[in-house]
C-alpha positions as CSV (number, residue, x, y, z in Angstrom):
1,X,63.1,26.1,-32.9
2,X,63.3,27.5,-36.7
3,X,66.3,29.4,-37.3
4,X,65.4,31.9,-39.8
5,X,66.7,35.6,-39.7
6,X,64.5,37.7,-38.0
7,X,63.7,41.1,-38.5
8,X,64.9,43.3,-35.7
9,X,61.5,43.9,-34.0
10,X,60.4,47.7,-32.5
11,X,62.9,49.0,-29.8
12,X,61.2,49.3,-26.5
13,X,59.4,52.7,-26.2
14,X,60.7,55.5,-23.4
15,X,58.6,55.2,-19.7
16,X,56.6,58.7,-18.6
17,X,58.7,60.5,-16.2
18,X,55.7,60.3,-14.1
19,X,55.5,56.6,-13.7
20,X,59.2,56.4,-13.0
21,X,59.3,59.0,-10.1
22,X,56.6,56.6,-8.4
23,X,58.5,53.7,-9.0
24,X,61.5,55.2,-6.9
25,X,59.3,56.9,-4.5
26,X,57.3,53.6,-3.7
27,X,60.8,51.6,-2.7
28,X,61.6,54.3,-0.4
29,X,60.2,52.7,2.5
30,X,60.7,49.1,1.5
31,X,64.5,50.3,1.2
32,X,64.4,51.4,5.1
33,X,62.9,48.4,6.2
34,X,64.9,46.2,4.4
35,X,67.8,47.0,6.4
36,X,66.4,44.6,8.8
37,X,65.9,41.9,6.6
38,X,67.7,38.8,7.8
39,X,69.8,35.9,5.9
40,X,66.6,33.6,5.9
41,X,64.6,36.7,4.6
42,X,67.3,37.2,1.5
43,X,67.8,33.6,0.7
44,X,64.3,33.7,0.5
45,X,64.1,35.8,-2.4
46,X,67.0,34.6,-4.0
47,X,65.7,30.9,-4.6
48,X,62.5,32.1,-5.8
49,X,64.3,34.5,-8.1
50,X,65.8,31.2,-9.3
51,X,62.9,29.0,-9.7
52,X,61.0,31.7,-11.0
53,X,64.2,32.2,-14.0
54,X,64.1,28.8,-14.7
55,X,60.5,28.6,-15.1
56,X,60.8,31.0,-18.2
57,X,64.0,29.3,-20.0
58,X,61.9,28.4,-22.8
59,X,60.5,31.6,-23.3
60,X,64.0,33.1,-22.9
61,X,65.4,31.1,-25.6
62,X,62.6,32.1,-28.3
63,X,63.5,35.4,-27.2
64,X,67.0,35.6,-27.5
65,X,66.6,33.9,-30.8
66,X,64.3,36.4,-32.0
67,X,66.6,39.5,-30.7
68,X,69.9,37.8,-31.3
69,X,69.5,34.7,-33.5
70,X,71.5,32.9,-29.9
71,X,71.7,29.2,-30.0
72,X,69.6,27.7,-27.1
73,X,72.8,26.3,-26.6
74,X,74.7,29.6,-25.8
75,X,72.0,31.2,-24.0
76,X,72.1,28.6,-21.4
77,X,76.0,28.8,-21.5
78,X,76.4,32.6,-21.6
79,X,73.0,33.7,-19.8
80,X,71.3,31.4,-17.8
81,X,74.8,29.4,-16.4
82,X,76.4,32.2,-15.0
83,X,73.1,34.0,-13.0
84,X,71.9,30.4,-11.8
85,X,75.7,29.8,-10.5
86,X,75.3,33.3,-8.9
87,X,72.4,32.6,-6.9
88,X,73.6,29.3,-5.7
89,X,76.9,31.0,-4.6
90,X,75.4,34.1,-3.1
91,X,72.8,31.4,-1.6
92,X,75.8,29.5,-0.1
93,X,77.3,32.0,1.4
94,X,75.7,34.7,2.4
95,X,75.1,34.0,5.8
96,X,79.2,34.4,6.3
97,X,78.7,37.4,4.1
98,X,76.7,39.4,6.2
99,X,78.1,37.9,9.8
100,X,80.1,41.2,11.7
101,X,83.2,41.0,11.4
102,X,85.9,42.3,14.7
103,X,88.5,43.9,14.8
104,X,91.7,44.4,17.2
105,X,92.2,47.5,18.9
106,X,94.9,49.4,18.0
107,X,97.5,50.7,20.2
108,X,95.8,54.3,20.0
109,X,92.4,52.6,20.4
110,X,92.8,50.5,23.9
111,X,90.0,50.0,25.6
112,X,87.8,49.6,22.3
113,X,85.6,47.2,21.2
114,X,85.6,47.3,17.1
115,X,83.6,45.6,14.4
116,X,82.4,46.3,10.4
117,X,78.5,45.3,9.7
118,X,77.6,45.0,6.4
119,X,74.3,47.3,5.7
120,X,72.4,47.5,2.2
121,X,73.4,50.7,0.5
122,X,69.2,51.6,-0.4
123,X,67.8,52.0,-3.3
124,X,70.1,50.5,-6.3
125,X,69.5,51.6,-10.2
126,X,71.2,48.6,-12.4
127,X,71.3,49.6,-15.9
128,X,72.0,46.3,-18.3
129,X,73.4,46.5,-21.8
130,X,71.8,44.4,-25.1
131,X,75.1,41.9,-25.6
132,X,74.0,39.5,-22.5
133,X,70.5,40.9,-21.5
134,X,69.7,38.5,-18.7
135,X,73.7,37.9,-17.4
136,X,74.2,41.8,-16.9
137,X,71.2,42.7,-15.9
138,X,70.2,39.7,-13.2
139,X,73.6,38.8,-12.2
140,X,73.7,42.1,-10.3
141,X,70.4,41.8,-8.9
142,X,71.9,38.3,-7.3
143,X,74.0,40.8,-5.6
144,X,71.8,43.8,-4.9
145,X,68.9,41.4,-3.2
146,X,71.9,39.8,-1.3
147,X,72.9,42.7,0.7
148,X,69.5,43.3,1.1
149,X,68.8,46.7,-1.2
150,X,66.0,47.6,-3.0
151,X,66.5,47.6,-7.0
152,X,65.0,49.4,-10.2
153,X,66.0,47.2,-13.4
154,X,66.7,49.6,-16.8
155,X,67.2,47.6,-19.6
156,X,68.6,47.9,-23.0
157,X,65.8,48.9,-25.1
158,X,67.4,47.0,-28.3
159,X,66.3,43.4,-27.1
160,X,62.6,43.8,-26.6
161,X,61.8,40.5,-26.7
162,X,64.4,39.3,-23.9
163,X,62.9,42.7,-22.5
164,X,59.0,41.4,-22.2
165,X,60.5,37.9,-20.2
166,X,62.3,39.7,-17.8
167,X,59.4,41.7,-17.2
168,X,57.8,38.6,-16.5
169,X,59.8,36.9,-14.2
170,X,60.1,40.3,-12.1
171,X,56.1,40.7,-12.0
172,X,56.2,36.5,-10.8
173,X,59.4,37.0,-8.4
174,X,59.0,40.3,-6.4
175,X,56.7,42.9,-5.6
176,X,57.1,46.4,-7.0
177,X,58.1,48.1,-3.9
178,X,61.2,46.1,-3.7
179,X,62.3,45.2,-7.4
180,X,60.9,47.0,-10.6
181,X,61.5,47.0,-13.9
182,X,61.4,50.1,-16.3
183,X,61.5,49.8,-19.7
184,X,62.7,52.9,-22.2
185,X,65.6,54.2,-24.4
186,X,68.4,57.5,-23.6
187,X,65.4,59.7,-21.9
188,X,64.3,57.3,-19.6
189,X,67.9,56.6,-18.8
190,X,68.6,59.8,-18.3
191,X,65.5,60.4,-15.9
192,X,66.7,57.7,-13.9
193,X,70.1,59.1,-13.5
194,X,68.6,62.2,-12.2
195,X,67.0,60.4,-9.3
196,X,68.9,60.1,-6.2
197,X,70.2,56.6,-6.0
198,X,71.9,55.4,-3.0
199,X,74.2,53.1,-5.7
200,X,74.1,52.8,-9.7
201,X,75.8,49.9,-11.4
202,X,76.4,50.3,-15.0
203,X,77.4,47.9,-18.2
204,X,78.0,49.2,-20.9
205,X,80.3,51.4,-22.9
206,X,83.3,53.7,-21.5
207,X,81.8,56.5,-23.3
208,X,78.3,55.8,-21.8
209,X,80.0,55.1,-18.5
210,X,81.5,58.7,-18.5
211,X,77.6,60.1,-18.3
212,X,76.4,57.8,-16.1
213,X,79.7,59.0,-13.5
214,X,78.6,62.7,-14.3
215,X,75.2,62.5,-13.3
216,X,75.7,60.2,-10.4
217,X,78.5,63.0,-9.1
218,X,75.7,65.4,-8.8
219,X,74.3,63.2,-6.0
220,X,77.6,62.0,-4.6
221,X,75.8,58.5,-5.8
222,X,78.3,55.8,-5.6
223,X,78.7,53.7,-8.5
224,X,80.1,50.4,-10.2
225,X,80.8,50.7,-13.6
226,X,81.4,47.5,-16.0
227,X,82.7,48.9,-18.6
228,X,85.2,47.7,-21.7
229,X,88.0,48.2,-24.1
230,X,89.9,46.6,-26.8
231,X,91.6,43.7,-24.9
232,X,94.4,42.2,-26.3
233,X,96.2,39.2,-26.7
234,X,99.6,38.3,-27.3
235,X,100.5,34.6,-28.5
236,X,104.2,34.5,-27.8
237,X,106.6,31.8,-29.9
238,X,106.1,29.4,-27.4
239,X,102.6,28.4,-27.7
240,X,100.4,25.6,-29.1
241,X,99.4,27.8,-32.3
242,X,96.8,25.3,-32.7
243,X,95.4,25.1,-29.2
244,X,95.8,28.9,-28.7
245,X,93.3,29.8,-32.3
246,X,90.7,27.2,-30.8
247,X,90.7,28.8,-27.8
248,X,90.9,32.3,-28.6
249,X,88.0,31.8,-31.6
250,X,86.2,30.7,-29.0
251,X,86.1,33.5,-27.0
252,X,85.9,35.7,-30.0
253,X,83.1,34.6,-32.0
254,X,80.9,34.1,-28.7
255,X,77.6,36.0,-29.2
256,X,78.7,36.9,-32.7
257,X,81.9,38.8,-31.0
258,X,79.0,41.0,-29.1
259,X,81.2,40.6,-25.4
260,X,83.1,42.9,-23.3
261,X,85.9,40.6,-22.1
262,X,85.9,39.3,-25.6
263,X,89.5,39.1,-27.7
264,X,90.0,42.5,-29.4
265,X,92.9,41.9,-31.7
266,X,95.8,39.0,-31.6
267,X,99.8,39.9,-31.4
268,X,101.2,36.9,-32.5
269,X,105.2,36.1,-33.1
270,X,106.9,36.2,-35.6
271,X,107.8,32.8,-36.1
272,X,104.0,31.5,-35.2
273,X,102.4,33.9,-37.2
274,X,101.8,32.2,-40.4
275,X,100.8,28.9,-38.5
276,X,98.4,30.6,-36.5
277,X,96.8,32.5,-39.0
278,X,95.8,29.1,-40.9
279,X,95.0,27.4,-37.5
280,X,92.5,30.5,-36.7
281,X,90.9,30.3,-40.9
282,X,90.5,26.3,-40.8
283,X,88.8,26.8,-36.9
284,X,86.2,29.1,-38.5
285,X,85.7,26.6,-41.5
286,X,85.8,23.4,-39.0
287,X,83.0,25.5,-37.1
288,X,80.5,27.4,-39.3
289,X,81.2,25.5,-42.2
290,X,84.0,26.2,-45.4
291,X,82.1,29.2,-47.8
292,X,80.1,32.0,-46.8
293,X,77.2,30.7,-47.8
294,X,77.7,27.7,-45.1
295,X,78.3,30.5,-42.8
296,X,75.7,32.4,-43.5
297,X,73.2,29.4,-43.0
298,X,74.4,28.1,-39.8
299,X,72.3,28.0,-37.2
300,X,75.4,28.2,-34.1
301,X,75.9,31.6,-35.5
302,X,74.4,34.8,-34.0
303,X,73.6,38.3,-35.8
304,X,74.8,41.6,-34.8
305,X,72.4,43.4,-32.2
306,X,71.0,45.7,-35.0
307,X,71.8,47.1,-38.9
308,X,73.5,50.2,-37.5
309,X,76.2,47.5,-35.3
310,X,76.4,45.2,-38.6
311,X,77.4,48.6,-41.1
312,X,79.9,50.0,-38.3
313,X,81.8,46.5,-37.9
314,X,81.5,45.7,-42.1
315,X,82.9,49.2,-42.4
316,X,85.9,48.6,-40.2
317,X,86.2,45.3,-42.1
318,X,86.5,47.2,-45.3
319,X,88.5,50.3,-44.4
320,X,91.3,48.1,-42.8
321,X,91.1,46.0,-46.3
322,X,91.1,49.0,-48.0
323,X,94.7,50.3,-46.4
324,X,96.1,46.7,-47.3
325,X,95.1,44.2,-44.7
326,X,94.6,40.5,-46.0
327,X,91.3,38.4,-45.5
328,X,92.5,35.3,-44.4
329,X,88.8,33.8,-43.8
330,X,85.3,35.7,-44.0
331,X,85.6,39.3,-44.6
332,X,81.2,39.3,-46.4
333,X,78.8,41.0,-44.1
334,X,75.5,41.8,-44.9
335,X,73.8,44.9,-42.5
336,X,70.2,44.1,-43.7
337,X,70.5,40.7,-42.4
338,X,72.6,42.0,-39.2
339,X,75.1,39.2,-40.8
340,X,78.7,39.3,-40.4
341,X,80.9,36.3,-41.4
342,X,83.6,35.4,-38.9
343,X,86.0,37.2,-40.3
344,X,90.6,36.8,-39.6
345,X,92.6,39.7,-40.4
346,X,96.5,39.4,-41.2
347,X,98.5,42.4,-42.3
348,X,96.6,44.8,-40.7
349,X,98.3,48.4,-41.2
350,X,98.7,50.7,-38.0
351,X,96.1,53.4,-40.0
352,X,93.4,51.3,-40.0
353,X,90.6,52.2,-37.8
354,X,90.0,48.6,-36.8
355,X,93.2,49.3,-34.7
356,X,91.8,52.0,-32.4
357,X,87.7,51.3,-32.0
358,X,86.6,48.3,-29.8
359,X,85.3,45.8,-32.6
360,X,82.5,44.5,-30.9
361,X,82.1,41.8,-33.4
362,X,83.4,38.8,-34.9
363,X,86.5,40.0,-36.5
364,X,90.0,39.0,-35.4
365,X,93.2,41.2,-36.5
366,X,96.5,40.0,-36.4
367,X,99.5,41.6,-36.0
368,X,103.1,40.9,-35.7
369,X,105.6,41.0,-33.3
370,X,109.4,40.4,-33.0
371,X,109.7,41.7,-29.1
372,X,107.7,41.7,-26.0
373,X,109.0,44.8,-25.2
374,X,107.1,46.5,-28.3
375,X,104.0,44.4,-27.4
376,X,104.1,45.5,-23.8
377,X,104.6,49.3,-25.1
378,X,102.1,49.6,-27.6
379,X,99.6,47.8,-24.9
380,X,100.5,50.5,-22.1
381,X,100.3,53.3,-24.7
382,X,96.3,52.2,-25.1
383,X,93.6,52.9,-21.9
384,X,93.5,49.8,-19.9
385,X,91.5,47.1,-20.8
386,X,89.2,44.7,-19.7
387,X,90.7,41.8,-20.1
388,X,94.5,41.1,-21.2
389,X,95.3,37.3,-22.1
390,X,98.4,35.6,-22.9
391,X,99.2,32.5,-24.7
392,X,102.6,31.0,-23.6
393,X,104.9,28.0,-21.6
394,X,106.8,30.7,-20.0
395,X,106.0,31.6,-16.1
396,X,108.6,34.4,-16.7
397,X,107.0,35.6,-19.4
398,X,103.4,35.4,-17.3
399,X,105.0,37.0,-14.3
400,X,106.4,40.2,-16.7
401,X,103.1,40.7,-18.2
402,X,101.2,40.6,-14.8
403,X,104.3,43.1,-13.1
404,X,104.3,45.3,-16.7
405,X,100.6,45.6,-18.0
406,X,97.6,46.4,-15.7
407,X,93.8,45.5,-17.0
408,X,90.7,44.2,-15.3
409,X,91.7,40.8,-15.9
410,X,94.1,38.7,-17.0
411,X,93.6,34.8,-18.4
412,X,96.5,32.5,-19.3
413,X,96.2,30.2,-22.0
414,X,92.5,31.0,-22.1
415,X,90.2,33.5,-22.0
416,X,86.6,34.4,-21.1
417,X,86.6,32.2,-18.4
418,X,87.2,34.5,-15.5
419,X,84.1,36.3,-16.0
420,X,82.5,33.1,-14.6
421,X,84.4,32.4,-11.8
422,X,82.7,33.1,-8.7
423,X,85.8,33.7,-6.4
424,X,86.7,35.9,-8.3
425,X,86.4,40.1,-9.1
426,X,85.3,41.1,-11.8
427,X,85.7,44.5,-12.8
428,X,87.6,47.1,-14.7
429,X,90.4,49.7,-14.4
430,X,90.2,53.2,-15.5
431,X,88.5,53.6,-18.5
432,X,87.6,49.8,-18.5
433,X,85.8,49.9,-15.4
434,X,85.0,50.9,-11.9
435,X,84.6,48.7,-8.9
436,X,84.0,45.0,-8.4
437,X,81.3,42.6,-9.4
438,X,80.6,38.7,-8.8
439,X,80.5,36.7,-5.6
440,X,81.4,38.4,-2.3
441,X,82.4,41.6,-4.8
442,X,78.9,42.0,-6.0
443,X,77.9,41.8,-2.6
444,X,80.2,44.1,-1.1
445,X,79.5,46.5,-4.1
446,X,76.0,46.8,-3.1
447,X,76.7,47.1,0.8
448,X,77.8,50.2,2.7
449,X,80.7,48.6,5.4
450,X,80.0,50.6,8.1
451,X,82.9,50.9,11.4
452,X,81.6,50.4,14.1
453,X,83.4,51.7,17.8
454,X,82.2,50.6,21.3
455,X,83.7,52.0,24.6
456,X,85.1,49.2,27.2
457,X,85.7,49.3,30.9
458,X,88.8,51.0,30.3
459,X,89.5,53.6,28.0
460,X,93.2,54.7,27.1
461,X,92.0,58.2,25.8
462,X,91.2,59.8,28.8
463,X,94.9,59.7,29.6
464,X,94.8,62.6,27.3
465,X,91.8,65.4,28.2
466,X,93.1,68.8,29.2
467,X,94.4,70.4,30.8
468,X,97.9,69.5,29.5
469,X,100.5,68.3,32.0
470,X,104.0,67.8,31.5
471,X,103.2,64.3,32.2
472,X,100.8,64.3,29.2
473,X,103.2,65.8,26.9
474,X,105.6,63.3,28.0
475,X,103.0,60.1,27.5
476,X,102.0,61.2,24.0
477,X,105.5,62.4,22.9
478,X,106.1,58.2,23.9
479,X,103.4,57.2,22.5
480,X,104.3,58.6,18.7
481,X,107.5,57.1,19.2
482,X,106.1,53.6,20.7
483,X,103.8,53.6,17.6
484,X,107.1,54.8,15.0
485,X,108.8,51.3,15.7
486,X,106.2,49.1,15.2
């Protein structure tokens, strides 16, 4: 595959209102019947969602090449690996997913018979971002078509090539009636929000993610919102300083910085701080080669979504240069080219903006520390994030950040990874998220658990109809204070 710089390409053109009212009318029924579907009829549609994917990897990676410049490499890593390990898991499992579950009675509720089913919530809107246009958008589909829902996919309309596979392999996997794809910026977003969903899952940005909770509160649609933040990092004066700027430059300068659960910014201790900075400058050299120029040419290196995303992250590399911080590698960025060099910040002053937007790029600051304690203050004084990671040998120091902190997630001595693992949630906190994904989460995101009481032979309520005896007054007067001591 060549690896020239493409020119962005058109953005993908809005859909007539028309068309997409027929698309949510024609699931209507499909979404009533389907709450009879059974495992075999799911699994069904979740392997050939899979073969169908994997049938188009090629065309995928000339697509995200052409949209993102992605290494064929990283798509399979960061897009194809984690919705093929979805499928498999949800494949795996879903049979104990959607078995009944009982439950004891209570001692108010003798004489009962209880169980939660699992039953799809309808008809689901997923709405996908550009950073990971198949992993975002697919991944929760895995989990709609699980619990047996009917879906309409919205893309982002800034990846229009990725855009025309997925089109593709939703045409080959599904009929319309069940699964269909609608293409279109903010009006046909906003169109679709008006529409009244049984459940809308979002990724994208918090700002974003307040307008999508807006308009699905009109509706009283539930919603799961993946959202994100500025995560941090602290690298206390224990850690591998080596290990810990591998690792974290890693995560970092993964699709050109363009992730959600990526590193924001880096405190680092005092007494590390000069090692690590030159461990994180001669990873970046090691990597994508010594000058700019090497940079620049290297083909394991990304561009920025778009020239508006390349001038906002050059500008915050500039204004925080401008108030005094110190370019320890990178720092060139080009918007014409969407090219921004991996770029390590020291010195970064508390004014700069850097310090308060979500970078969304490859740019790492660094900032200093003497104290957890200020660490763990500045971090609480910020919405929560995504992700929180820590770099340390100390389980008292893991166990003070996971009592002191909250986030969505929380990786030790790594990060990234706990987007990937299936047994876990994934998901956000305030204004870095709403609700669950991945797994049995996904699943249970996507599935109304409905309670579900049966009368027995005997049941201990009828003790209690009027009229009102003495003797009844005596038996529920015991029976608040039976329940009090248990």
């Amino acid at each position: 595959m060549p690896h020239t710089t493409p020119s962005p390409g058109p953005e993908d053109s809005d859909t007539p209102s028309a068309l997409i009212d027929a698309a949510f009318s024609a699931q209507a029924a499909a979404s009533q019947s389907l709450r009879s579907s059974t495992c075999r009829d799911r699994k069904k549609k979740l392997v050939r969602l899979r073969d169908v994917l994997l049938r188009h990897r090629t065309a995928l990676l000339d697509a995200f090449h052409k949209d993102l410049r992605k290494h064929p490499v990283e798509v399979d890593l960061t897009e194809m690996l984690p919705v093929v390990d979805e499928l498999s898991h949800a494949i795996s499992n879903l049979r104990k997913w959607m078995k009944p579950t009982s439950v004891w009675p209570t001692l108010t509720t003798l004489g009962t018979r209880a169980k939660v089913i699992m039953q799809p919530r309808g008809r689901c809107l997923i709405i996908g971002p550009w950073n990971y246009p198949i992993n975002t958008l697919l991944g929760p589909l895995v989990s709609a078509l699980a619990a047996g829902n009917t879906v309409i996919l919205k893309p982002s309309e800034m990846t229009p090539h990725v855009n025309d596979v997925v089109a593709s392999i939703v045409r080959a996997a599904f009929d319309a009636s069940e699964v269909a794809l609608i293409r279109g910026g903010a009006k046909t977003a906003q169109h679709l929000l008006s529409l009244p969903f049984d459940h809308v899952f979002f990724t994208g940005s918090p700002s974003v993610g307040k307008v999508v909770m807006k308009a699905a509160a009109s509706g009283l649609t539930s919603v799961t919102l993946e959202l994100g933040g500025k995560s941090p990092v602290i690298v206390d004066e224990t850690a591998d300083a080596k290990q810990a700027a591998s690792l974290i430059l890693w995560g970092k300068l993964t699709n050109t910085g363009q992730s959600c659960v990526a590193p924001d910014h880096v405190f680092v201790h005092r007494s590390i701080h000069d090692e690590f900075a030159q461990a994180c400058a001669d990873v970046v050299k090691a990597r994508f080669g010594p000058h700019d120029k090497q940079m620049a040419a290297n083909p394991d290196l990304g561009r920025m979504i778009n020239q508006r995303h390349a001038e906002r992250v050059g500008a915050l590399i500039d204004d925080a240069v401008s108030r005094g911080a110190t370019v320890t590698v990178g720092g060139t960025h080009d918007s014409l080219s969407r090219y921004v060099a991996p770029t390590v910040l020291t010195n970064v002053p508390d004014a700069a903006r850097i310090n308060e937007e979500e970078i969304f790029g490859p740019v790492l600051p660094i900032r200093l520390f003497d104290s957890l304690d200020e660490v763990i203050r500045q971090i609480n004084g910020k919405p929560k994030p995504l992700a929180l990671y820590v770099w340390t040998k100390r389980k008292a120091v893991v166990r003070r950040i996971e009592r002191e902190t909250a986030s969505g997630g929380m990786g030790v001595n790594l990060c990234m990874q706990q987007y990937v693992h299936g047994g876990l949630p994934f998901g956000g906190v305030n204004n870095s998220g709403l609700g669950n994904a991945h797994g049995h989460y996904g699943f249970k995101a996507f599935s109304h658990e409905r309670a579900v009481l049966a009368s027995g032979a005997f049941l201990a309520v009828k003790s209690f109809f009027p009229p009102f005896t003495a003797r009844t007054a005596m038996m529920a007067k015991s029976l608040v204070r039976l329940v009090a001591r248990l």
